[in-house]
Structures are given as structure tokens and as C-alpha cells.
N, C-alpha and C positions, 0 to 999 in steps of 0.2 A: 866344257866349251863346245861348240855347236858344230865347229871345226873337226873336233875328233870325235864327234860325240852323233847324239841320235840322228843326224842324218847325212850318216855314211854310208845307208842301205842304198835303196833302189832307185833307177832314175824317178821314178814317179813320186818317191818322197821327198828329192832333191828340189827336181822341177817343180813338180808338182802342188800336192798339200802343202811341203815348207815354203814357198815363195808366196803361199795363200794368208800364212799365220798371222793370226791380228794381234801380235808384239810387234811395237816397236820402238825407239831411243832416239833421242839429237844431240847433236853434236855443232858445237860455232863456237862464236867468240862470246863475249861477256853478257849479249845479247841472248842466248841461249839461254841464259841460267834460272832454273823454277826456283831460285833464292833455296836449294836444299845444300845443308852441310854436306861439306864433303862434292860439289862439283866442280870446284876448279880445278882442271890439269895443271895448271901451272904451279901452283901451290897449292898440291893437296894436303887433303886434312884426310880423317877417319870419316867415310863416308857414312854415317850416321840419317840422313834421309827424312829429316824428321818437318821441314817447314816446307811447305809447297803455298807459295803466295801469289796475293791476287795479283801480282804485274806478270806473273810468267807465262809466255803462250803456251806452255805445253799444259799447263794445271787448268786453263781456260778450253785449249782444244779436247781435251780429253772429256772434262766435265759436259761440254755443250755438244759431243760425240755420244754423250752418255754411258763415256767408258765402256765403248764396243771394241777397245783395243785395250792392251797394255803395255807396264812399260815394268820392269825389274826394277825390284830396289838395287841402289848404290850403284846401278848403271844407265839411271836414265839419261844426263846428261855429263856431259862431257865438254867442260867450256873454257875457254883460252882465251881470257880477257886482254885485248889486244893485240889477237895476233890474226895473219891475215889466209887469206884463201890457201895458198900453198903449204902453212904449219896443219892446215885440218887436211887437206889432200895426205899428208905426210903419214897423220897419225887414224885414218880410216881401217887400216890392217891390225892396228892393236885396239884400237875402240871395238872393230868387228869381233875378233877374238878372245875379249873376256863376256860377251855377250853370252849369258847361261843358254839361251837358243836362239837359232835362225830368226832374224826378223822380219818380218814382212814388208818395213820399211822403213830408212829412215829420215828424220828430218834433217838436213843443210839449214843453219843458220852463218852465212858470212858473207864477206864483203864490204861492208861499213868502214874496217880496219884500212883494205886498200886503197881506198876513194883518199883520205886524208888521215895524217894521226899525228896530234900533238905537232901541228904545224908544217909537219913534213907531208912534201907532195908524193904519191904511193902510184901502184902499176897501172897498168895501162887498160883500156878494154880488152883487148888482146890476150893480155897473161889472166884478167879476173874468167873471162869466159874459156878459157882452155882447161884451167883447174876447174871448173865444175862440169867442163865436160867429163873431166878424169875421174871425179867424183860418181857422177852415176853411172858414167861406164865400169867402174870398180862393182858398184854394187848390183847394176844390171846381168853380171855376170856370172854372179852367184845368187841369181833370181831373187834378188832386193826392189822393190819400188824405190824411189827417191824424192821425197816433198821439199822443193824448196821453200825457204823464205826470202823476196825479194829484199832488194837493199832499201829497208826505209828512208820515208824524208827522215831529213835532218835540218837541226838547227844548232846555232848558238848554244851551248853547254859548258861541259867539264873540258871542251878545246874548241879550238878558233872555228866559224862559220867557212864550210867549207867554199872553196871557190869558184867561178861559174864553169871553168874545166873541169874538175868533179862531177858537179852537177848533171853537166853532159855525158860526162861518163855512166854515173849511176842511170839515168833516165835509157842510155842505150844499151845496156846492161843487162835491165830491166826485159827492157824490151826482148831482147836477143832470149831470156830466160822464155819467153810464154812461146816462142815460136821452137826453141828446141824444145819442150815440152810436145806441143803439138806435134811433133815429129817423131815421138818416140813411143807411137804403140802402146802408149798408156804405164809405161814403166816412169814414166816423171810427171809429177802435175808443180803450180807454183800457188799459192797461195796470196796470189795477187789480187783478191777479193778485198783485200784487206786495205789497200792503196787508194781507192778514191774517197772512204770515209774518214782516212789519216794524214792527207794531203790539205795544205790550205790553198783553196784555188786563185785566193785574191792577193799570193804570193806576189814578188816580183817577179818578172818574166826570167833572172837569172838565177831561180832558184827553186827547189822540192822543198820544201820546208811541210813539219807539220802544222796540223791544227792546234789551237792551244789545250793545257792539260792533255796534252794523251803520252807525254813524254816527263820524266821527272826532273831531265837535265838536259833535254835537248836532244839527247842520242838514246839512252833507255826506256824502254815502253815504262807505263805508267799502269797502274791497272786498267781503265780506259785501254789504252795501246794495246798491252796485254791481251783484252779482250777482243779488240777487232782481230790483229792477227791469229788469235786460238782459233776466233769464229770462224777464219776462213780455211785454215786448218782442219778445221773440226768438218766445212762442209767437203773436201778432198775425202775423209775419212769414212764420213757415212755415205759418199760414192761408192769407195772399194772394200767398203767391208759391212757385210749385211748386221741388223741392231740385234745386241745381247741384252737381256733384261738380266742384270748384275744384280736386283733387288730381292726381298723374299715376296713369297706370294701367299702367307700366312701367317699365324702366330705359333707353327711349331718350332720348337726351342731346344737348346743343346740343354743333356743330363748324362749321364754316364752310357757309354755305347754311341751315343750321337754325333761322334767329333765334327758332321758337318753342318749341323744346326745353330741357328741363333743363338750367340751369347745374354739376346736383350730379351723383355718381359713385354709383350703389344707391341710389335712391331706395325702391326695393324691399325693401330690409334682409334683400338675399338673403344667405347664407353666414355664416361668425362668425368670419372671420379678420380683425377690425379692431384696434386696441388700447384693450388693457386699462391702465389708467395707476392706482398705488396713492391712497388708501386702497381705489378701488371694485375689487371681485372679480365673475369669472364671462364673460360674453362679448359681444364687440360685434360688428355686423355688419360685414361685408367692406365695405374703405375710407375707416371712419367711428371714429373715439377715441370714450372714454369716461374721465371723471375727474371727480377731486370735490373741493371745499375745504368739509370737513366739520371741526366740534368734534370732538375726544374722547370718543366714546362711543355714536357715529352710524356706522352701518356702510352699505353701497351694496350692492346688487347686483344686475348687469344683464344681462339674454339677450335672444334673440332669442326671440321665441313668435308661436304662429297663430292667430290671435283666430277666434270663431264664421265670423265673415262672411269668414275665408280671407287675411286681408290679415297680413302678416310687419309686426311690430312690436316697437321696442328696449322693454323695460320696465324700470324701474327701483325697487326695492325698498326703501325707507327703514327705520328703524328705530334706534332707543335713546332713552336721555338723557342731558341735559347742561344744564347751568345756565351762565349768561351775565352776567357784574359787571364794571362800569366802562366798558359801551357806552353810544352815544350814545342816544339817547331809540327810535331808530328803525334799520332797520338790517334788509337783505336780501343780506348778506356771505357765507351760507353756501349750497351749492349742489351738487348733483352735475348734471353735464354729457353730451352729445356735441355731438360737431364736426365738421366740414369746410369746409376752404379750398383755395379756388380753386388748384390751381398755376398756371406760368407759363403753358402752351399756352392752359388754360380762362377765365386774363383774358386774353388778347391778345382772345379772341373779344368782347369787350364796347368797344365805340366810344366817342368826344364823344356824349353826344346819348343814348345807351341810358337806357329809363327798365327797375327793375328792382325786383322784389317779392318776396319770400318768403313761404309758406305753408307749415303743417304739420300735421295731424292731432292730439288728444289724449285718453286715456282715463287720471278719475283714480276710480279702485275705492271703492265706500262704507266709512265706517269709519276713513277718513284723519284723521289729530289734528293740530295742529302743524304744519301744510302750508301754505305764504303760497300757492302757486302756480305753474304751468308760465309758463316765457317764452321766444318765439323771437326773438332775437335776428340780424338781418341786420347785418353789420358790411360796410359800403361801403369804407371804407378804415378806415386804423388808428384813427382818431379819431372817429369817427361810425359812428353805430348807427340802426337805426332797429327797435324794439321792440314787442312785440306782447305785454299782459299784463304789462306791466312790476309786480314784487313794491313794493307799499303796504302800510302801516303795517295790521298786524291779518293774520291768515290767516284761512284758508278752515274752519271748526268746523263746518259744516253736516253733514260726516259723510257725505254722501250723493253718489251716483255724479254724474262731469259728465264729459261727452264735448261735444267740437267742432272746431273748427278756427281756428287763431290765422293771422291775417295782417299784415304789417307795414306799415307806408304802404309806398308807393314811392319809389328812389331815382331821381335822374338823374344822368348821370355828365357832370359837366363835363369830364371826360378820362378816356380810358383808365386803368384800374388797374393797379398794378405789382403785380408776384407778393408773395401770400398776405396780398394787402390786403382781398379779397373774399370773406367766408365765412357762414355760417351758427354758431349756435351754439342746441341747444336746453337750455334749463337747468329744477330743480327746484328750488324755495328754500324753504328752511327756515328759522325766526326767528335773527336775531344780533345784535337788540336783550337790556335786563335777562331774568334771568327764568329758571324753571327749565323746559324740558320735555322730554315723552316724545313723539318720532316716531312716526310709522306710516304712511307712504304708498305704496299700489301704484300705480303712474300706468306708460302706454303712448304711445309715440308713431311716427305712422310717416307715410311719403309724402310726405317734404320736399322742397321745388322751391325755386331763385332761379331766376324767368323775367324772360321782357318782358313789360311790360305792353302789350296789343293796344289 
């Protein structure tokens, strides 16, 4: 723990470097939650860490930060589905504490719980903005940043439309957050970039409500949601913390002695001698498939190209329509892919004991319709995955360009893996919920790694 641990030395490591480190973890109510097993405090489970999906801001801020930060496994969040400002004031000293190191900062997600809950009228302006001042004077003080998330609109959901005293509340709240922010020497920012693209402006005058689709129930971001608030997350972060290229920057590869090199074969996406597998047409990079489980009337098509900045990237061409009757309510079934797995020689190289990550690059082109999202999936053995972007109910209608970089938690390998248990898979998902739609998506991806984690 970080508390008894490496930085007990000198003031310069306390103040200093350790208030610099670009780790860091959040902590809120239900709102909070990157959808990974094992985050709820309330009822926890065996933090296992394995689903990181599209509606969570942290999996959105990170990726579109370009993972110039971290966050630990099995302690990135920490979420308390309905409970309000003062149970996370409460529990900041033990959240802080199992922390494996100092972080640089962390996220606040709360306040929605006070405003209203399940009918009941909740605290005042008064009590919400005294606990979050408590909140980053806590972590101010052992040279913590502190990001809040303001209190989203809300609508109509899983409980009653909150009242126009709420409202008032939340809106001054709000406010009072960007102006102690402002005051605080740069030790708190709020992520209120996020609030005029998630607001419906032709609201009733007694209400914050959002936009439609950016919320799945009224009160939970949506992927949509997800994404506005990461994005603005994401811009707080590539303010205080300068950019990490997490990616490789060739095709050398892990072999015996190498433990920090690539697990994969072309990470480079040099040559186009890979396979083509039907319905997708055109070409894959040497050593790498491409396939798709598309509708009737979705066509793929994939090359190799050199983007501005010189880096060889697979892209993938979506397009048609197709209507969809007698699915389930929800549903991420349809997909075009590439892949690799490991053969025999490149798992023997993986021990007991090996912890191990995947990362991947992504460009998805403005103009996209009907597009849920990119997801990398790390497949540790046959039956476990650990996912990066995992596809949530609603796509991505924003239309507009998103680049970044998707990461997967990390595995550890209780035993060696047997041949072609260990792979990668990058995928593109399209709706296979009801519904009628027309495709369009250019999306890039390139400079995939399964490493160790150092």
C-alpha cells in the first residue's frame, strides 16, 4: 500500500514526483461503474476486472487520453450504487489505502443519489457541496489532484423525474463545482465539457434533462453518455499529464530472454499476405485473418493503408442495410474482425505467474451511422476474455471522428497456456438488436501488443 510503502522517503518524493504519477482510480455511486466484475462496494464479488464497456466514462476517458494514464487492476473503481456524497466522503481513506501506489488523481463521481432517490427528497446544496469540499481537501493533502464529474441531467428512468427543487439544486451545485475548481491552484478541475452536449436545451424551463439516447434509463450514461463525459475527462487529463506512446514502434517480438517484447507476429501491419475469410473482401496484413459475422446486406472491406502520420494500419469499410425481428431487446452479435493467436512456440514463452495486457490503436472516420463500436478483445484462454470497449446497448450517432487507444485490464496466468488459447481479437460491431439500419463505417486500427505488465 502506498501509505506504508514507496513513498515514505523524502519530501521530494511525497510532494513531489508522487503527486506527478499518471495513476489514477474513481470512485461514486452506480454511475461510476466501467461495467468490470467485482466493482461494487456494496456487494462485492471477486474482483476479477475483466469487462471494461462502451457506457463507462473511465474506459472512454482513458482510451481517448490515449492511455497516458493508469488505473490498477481490481482497483479502478470503486462504486456504491446508491449511495450519496457523504458514504464516499466516508470511504476515501480505505479506497486510498488499498491503492498498490500513490495516485496522481482521482475521479469523484457523486451526487445524483442526493438530489432525489426512489422518491425520497435528499440533502441540501449545503451538505452536497461541503462533502466534496471534504473530498478534495482529503486528497489535496496528500498531493492528490481531484476530477470531478458534475451531477448529470437527469430524466425520467428507473425512479420518478426528479422535481424542480432538485433541479435547482443540481444546476447550483454545478455551478459552485467550476468556481471552487477555479480556486484551487490547479489541484481540482470538473469535467463540465461534458454538460452542453448532454443537455437538451429545448427542455422545460423546470428542468436539466438530457438529450435523447445518451442515457439507457434516464439516469445511467449510455455509451453515447459514456463518451461525452470520458471526452471531457480525457481533455482534464491530456492537460496534466504529458502523452505516453503505450504502443510498439516495430515488429520486434517476445522469444526466450525477451520478457518485454511483443507476444504478436506484425504488429506493424507490414505486407498483405494474411487471410481473407468470406463474406469480408480485399486484404489483410501478413500473419493476421480477417472475417465477419455480418446480416445480409452488409458488406466488409479491408486493406492495409498509411495514414498521415506514416504508421500501416488494417481498415475496415462497413456499409448497407438490413433490418433485424425477433432479437432480444439488446444484442452486439454482428461484427467484422481480425485476429491472432498465439501458436505453440509463442505460449510456451508465457509462465505461472506472467501478468499480461493487450493494447491497440483506433481511428473511427466522421460520418459513421449505425456503428455500436471498436472492441479489443484479449482472449487468455478459451473461456475468458478480458475486453476493452465492450459493445452496450445504443451505438455511437455522434457522426464525428474518435481516435485512441483501447486497453484491456491485465491477465495473470495461473499456468502456462496450451496452444492457441492465447490471442487477440480486434472487432467492429454493428446493431443485432430489432430494427431497421443503414451502415457506414471507416474505422483503422493498428500496433497491437499482448505484453507484460512491468
Amino acid at each position: 500500500m502506498y501509505g506504508n510503502g514507496g513513498f515514505s522517503g523524502s519530501g521530494l518524493a511525497r510532494r513531489g514526483i508522487a503527486s506527478a504519477t499518471p495513476h489514477i482510480a474513481i470512485i461514486g455511486d452506480s454511475i461510476a461503474v466501467a461495467d468490470a466484475s467485482g466493482s461494487d462496494k456494496v456487494n462485492p464479488s471477486v474482483p476479477i476486472n475483466r469487462n471494461s464497456q462502451s457506457s463507462g466514462v473511465m474506459t472512454w476517458a482513458l482510451a481517448l487520453s490515449g492511455q497516458r494514464v493508469t488505473m490498477p487492476q481490481a482497483t479502478n473503481v470503486w462504486s456504491f450504487p446508491g449511495k450519496e456524497t457523504d458514504v464516499i466522503l466516508a470511504q476515501l481513506p480505505a479506497f486510498l489505502a488499498q491503492m498498490p501506489q500513490k495516485p496522481g488523481a482521482v475521479v469523484i463521481e457523486v451526487g445524483t443519489n442526493n438530489l432525489f432517490r426512489f422518491g425520497i427528497a435528499q440533502e441540501s446544496f449545503a451538505f452536497i457541496t461541503a462533502d466534496w469540499m471534504s473530498m478534495a481537501t482529503l486528497l489535496a493533502n496528500q498531493g492528490i489532484r481531484t476530477i470531478f464529474v458534475p451531477i448529470l441531467p437527469r430524466d425520467a428512468g428507473f425512479s420518478a423525474l426528479l422535481p424542480p427543487a432538485s433541479f435547482a439544486t443540481m444546476n447550483r451545485c454545478n455551478r459552485w463545482l467550476n468556481e471552487f475548481a477555479a480556486r484551487s491552484r490547479g489541484m481540482v478541475a470538473v469535467a463540465t465539457r461534458a454538460l452542453l452536449p448532454m443537455t437538451d436545451p429545448a427542455a422545460p424551463s423546470d428542468r436539466i434533462i438530457p438529450k435523447a439516447n445518451l442515457m439507457v434509463d434516464g439516469t445511467h450514461p449510455g455509451p453515447v453518455g459514456g463518451y461525452l463525459v470520458g471526452s471531457a475527462i480525457a481533455e482534464i487529463l491530456t492537460t496534466w499529464y504529458p502523452p505516453i506512446d503505450t504502443l510498439p514502434a516495430s515488429n520486434f517480438r517476445n522469444a526466450a530472454g525477451y520478457v518485454d517484447a511483443n507476444c504478436l507476429t506484425n504488429a506493424m501491419m507490414t505486407g498483405a499476405a494474411g487471410g481473407v475469410n468470406a463474406p469480408v473482401t480485399g486484404a489483410a496484413p501478413t500473419s493476421w485473418n480477417v472475417g465477419a459475422t455480418l446480416p445480409a446486406g452488409v458488406t466488409c472491406v479491408t486493406s492495409v493503408v498509411t495514414g498521415a502520420d506514416g504508421i500501416r494500419r488494417t481498415q475496415f469499410v462497413l456499409s448497407g442495410s438490413y433490418t433485424v425481428t425477433g432479437a432480444p431487446a439488446e444484442g452486439a452479435g454482428f461484427f467484422a474482425r481480425m485476429w491472432q493467436q498465439l501458436g505453440t512456440a509463442d505460449a510456451a514463452l508465457i509462465a505461472a505467474g506472467d501478468t499480461l495486457e493487450a493494447l491497440c490503436d483506433f481511428e473511427v472516420d466522421a460520418g459513421h451511422s449505425n456503428f455500436l463500436s471498436p472492441r479489443l478483445q484479449f482472449r487468455t484462454r478459451a473461456a475468458i476474455e478480458n475486453n476493452a470497449l465492450y459493445p452496450q446497448i445504443g451505438f455511437l450517432p455522434l457522426g464525428q471522428a474518435i481516435k485512441g487507444v483501447m486497453r484491456t485490464a491485465p491477465h495473470t496466468y495461473a499456468a502456462a497456456p496450451g496452444n492457441s488459447e492465447t490471442g487477440l481479437f480486434i472487432m467492429m460491431h454493428v446493431p443485432s438488436s430489432n430494427g431497421t439500419y443503414n451502415v457506414n463505417a471507416t474505422v483503422r486500427v493498428g500496433r497491437p501488443t499482448i505484453r507484460r505488465v512491468m
